[in-house]
C-alpha positions in Angstrom: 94.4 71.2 68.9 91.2 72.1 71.4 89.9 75.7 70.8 90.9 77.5 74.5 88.1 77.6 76.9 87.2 80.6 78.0 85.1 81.1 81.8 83.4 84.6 81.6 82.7 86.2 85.0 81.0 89.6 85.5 78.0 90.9 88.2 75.8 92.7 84.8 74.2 90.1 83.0 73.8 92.8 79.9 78.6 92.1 80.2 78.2 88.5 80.5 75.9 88.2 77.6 77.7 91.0 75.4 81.6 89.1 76.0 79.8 85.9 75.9 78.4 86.2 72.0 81.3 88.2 71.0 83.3 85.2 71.9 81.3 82.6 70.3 81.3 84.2 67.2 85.0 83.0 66.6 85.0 79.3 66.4 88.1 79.1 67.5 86.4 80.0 70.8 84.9 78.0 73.0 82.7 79.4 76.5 82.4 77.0 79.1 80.9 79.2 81.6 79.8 82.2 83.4 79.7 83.2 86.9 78.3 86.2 88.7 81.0 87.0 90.8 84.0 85.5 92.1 83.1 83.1 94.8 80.9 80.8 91.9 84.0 81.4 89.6 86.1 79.9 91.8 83.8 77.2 92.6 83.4 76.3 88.9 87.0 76.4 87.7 87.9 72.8 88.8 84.7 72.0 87.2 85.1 73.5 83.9 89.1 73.6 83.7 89.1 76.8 81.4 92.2 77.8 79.4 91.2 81.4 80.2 89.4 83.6 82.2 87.8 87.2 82.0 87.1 89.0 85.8 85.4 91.9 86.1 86.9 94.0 88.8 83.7 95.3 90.8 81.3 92.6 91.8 79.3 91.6 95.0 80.5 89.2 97.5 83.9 88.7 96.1 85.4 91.3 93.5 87.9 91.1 91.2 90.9 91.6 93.2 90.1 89.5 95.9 88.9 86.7 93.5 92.7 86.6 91.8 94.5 86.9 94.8 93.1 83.6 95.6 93.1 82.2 92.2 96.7 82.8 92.0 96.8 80.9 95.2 95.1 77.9 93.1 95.7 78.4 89.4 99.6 80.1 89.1 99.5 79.5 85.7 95.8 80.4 84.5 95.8 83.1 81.9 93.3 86.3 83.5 92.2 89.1 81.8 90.7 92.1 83.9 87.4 93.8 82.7 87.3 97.3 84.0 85.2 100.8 83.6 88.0 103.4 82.4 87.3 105.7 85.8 89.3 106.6 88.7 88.1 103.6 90.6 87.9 101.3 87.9 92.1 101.9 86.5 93.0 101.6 90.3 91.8 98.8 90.8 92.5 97.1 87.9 96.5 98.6 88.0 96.1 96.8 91.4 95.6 93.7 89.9 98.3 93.8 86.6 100.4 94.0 89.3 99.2 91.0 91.4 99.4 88.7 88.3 97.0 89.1 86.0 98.3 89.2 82.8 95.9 91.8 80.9 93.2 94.2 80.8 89.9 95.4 78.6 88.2 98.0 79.4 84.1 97.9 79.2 82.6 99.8 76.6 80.8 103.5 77.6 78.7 105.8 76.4 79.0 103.6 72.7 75.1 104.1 71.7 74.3 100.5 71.1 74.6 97.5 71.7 76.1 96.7 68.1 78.9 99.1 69.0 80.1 97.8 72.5 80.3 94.3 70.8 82.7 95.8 68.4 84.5 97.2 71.3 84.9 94.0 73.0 85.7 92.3 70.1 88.9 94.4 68.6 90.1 94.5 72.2 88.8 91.3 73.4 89.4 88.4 71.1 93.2 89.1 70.2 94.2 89.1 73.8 92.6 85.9 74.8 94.5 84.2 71.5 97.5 85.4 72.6 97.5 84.6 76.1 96.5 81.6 74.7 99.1 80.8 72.0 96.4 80.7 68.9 95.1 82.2 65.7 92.0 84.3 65.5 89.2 82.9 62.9 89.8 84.6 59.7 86.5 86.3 60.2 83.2 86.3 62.6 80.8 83.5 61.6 83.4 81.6 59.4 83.0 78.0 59.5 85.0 76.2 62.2 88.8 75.2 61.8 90.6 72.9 64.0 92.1 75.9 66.3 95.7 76.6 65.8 99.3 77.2 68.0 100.5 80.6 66.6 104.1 79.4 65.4 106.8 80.4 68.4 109.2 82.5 66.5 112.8 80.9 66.6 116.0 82.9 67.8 118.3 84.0 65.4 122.0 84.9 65.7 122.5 88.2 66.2 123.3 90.3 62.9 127.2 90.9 62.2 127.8 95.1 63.2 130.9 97.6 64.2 130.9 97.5 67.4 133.5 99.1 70.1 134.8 97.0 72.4 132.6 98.4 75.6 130.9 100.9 74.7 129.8 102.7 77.7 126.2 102.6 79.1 124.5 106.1 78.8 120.8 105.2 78.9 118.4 101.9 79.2 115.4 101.3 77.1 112.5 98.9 77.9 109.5 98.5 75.6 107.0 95.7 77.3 103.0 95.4 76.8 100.9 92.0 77.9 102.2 91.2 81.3 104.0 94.1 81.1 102.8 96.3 85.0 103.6 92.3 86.4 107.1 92.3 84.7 108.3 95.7 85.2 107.4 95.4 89.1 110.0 93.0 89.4 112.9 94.4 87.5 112.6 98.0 88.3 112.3 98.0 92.5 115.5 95.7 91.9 118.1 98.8 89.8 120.1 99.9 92.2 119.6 103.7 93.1 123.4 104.1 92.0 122.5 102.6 88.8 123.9 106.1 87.1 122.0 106.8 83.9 118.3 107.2 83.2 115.8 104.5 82.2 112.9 105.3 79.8 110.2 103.0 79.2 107.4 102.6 77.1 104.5 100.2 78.5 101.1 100.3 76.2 98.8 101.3 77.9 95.8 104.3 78.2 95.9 107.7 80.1 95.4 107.3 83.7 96.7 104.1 83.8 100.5 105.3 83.1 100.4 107.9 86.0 99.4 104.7 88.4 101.8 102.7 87.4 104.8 105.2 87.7 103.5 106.2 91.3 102.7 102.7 92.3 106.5 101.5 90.8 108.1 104.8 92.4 106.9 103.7 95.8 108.8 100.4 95.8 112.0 101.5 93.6 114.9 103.3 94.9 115.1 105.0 91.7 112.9 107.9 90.9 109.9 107.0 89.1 107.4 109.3 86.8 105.2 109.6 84.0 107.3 111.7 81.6 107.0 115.8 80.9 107.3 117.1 78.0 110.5 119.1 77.8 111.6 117.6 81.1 115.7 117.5 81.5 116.8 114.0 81.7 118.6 113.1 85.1 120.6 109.8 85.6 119.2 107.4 88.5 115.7 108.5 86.8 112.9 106.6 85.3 110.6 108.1 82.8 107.6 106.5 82.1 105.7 107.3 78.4 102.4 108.6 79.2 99.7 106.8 77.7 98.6 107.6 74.2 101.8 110.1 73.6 104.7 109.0 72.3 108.3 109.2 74.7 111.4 110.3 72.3 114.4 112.1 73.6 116.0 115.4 72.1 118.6 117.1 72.3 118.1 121.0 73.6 121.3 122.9 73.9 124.0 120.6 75.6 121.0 119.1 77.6 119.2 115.8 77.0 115.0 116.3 77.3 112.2 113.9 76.9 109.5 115.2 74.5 105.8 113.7 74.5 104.1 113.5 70.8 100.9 112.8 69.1 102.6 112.0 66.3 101.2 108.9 63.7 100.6 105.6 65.2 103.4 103.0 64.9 102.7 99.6 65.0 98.9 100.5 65.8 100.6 101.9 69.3 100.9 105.2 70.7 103.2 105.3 72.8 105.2 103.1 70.6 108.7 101.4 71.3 109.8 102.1 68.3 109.8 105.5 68.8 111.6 105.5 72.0 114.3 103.9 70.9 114.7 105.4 67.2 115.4 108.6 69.1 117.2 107.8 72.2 119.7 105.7 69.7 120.2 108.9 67.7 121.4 111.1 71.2 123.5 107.8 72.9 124.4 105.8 69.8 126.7 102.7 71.1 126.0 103.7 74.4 122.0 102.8 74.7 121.1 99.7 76.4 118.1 98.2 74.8 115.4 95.4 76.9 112.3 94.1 74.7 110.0 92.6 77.2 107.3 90.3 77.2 104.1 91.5 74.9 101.7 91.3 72.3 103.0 92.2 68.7 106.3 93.3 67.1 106.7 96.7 69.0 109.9 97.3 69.1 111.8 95.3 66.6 112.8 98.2 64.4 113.7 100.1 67.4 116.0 97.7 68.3 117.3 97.6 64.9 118.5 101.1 65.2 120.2 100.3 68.6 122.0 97.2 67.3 123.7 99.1 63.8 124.3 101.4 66.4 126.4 99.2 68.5 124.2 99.5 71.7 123.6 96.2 73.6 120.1 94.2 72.9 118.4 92.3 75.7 115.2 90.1 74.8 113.3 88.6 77.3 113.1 84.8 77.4 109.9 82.2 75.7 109.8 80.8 79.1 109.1 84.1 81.4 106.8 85.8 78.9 103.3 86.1 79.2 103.2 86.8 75.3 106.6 86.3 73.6 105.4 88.5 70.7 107.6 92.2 71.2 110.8 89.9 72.5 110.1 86.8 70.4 110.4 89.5 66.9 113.6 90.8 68.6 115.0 87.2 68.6 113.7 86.1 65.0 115.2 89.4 63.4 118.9 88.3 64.7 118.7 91.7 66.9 119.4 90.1 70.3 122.6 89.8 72.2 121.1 87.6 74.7 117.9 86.0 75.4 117.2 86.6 79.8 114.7 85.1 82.3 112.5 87.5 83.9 114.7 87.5 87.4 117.6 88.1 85.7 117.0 91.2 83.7 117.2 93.7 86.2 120.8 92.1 87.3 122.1 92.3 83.6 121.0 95.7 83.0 122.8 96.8 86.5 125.9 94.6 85.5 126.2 96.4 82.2 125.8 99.7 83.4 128.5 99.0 85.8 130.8 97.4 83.8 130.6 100.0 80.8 131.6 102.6 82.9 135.0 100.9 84.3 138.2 100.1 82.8 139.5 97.0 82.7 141.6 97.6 86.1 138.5 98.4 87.5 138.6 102.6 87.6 135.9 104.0 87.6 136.4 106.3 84.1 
């Protein structure tokens, strides 16, 4: 198949010349372009019909923001990756645009000491996310001789494992592990719980410090559930979101006859901190049966043995669907391992979870138990 095209756009020439090389070193890479800011990006796109584009968020004339607004406008569809200084300004910003559609982020390299080392930067954050977003394979290795570029095999569902499970088990807590795509997605599911939704919601979204803290406030402004970046040793409240702060993990303890969120530096799992995983290994082992488990769209296999635990516990798995995912890596796993009870568009997860909830916590003749 074509190697993806790739339309780098940044104000610094030193950026544009550092992503451009670090991009050409994989042959299965291909740059058609650069542009200076986002008015000539814009102008070039029908021109060079990239597969893929990089936008720095502060440039002259037309910056980041403005320029996808109006490529959205134009190009749905077109994979965009942010480029961003980790400041104040910078994470803003680019938070502002994850949740206007584009479907990732890198953040430029600081204070590295060379040149050498901010193309090593860009390139262990760089080149995996444009494959992804994408649907192909890395080169096995800088400089290797050119292969035909590849589709990264789309996993395929399997039926969910056999398990004890009791009849309706009632809904105590939800779950939701989600990374590419992921500010985009959870901006549509969590304004739409209801505020009587009547358990807590913890969620684990990879991403750095400062940029969890945004998300939570920016979320808790449009949900009528309460939305925060989790405490540590903060008592868990129904009707509640807690958000895992970036680069701890979120589990949740037992203290006494109360339920409390704890924040780790514990080990990397799945080269993530926060980690899925961890989430739900521990809120399975305080709810059992009664956890309800999403995987959403993302890079990776985050969450798969998380949602192993909550499935031989007999709690309820929810996958996100191929079609709705930026990446179907975290839910496509999920599927593949037999670990989900249903596959579910993006507009329909937030009703399912609700529905669940609700109908967990009734008896058959409708009484509220």
């Amino acid at each position: 198949m074509p190697r993806p095209r790739v339309l780098v756009v940044d104000d610094a020439v030193v950026v544009r010349r550092i992503v451009t090389d670090v991009l050409k070193e994989d042959p299965n890479l291909e740059v058609v372009g650069t542009a200076s800011n986002g008015r000539i990006a814009l102008q070039k796109i029908p021109q060079l019909n990239p597969d893929i584009v990089t936008l720095d968020v502060e440039m002259p004339e037309m910056n980041g923001l403005e320029t996808l607004v109006e490529l959205r406008k134009r190009y749905p569809r077109l994979p965009v990756i942010m480029f961003s200084t980790l400041t104040d300004r910078g994470t803003s910003a680019t938070m502002e645009a994850l949740l206007k559609g584009a479907n990732d982020y890198v953040t430029k390299p600081a204070n590295v000491g060379s040149v050498t080392e901010a193309m090593a930067r860009v390139r262990e954050q760089l080149v995996p996310k444009v494959h992804a977003l994408c649907g192909t394979a890395p080169s096995a290795a800088p400089g290797a001789p050119a292969q035909p570029a590849r589709r990264v095999p789309t996993p395929t569902p399997a039926p969910p494992r056999p398990r004890a499970r009791p009849s309706t088990p009632v809904v105590q807590a939800v779950v939701i592990g989600v990374s590419t795509g992921g500010p985009n997605a959870l901006a549509e599911v969590i304004p739409a719980l209801p505020a009587s939704l009547g358990v807590p919601v913890f969620i684990v979204q990879h991403m750095p410090p400062m940029f969890t803290k945004l998300l939570a406030e920016r979320l808790d402004g449009h949900s009528p559930l309460t939305i925060s970046e989790a405490v540590d040793g903060e008592v868990v409240r129904p009707n509640h979101v807690y958000i895992a702060p970036g680069d701890f993990h979120l589990e949740v303890v037992r203290r006494g006859v109360e339920v409390v969120t704890r924040t780790t530096k514990g080990p990397l799992e799945n080269s993530c901190r926060p980690a899925a995983d961890v989430l739900f290994r521990t809120a399975t082992a305080i709810y059992g049966a009664g956890t309800l488990c999403a995987v959403l769209t993302g890079m990776g296999a985050d969450g798969r043995r998380g949602a192993e635990h909550v499935h031989e516990a007999g709690g309820h798995v929810i996958a996100q669907d191929q079609a709705t995912s930026v990446v179907w890596g975290m839910p496509g796993a999920v599927a593949a391992a037999g670990l989900a009870d249903e596959l579910v568009p993006l507009d329909q997860v937030a009703s399912r979870l609700s529905a669940l909830v609700a109908a967990s916590n009734r008896t058959p003749q409708g009484v509220h138990r």
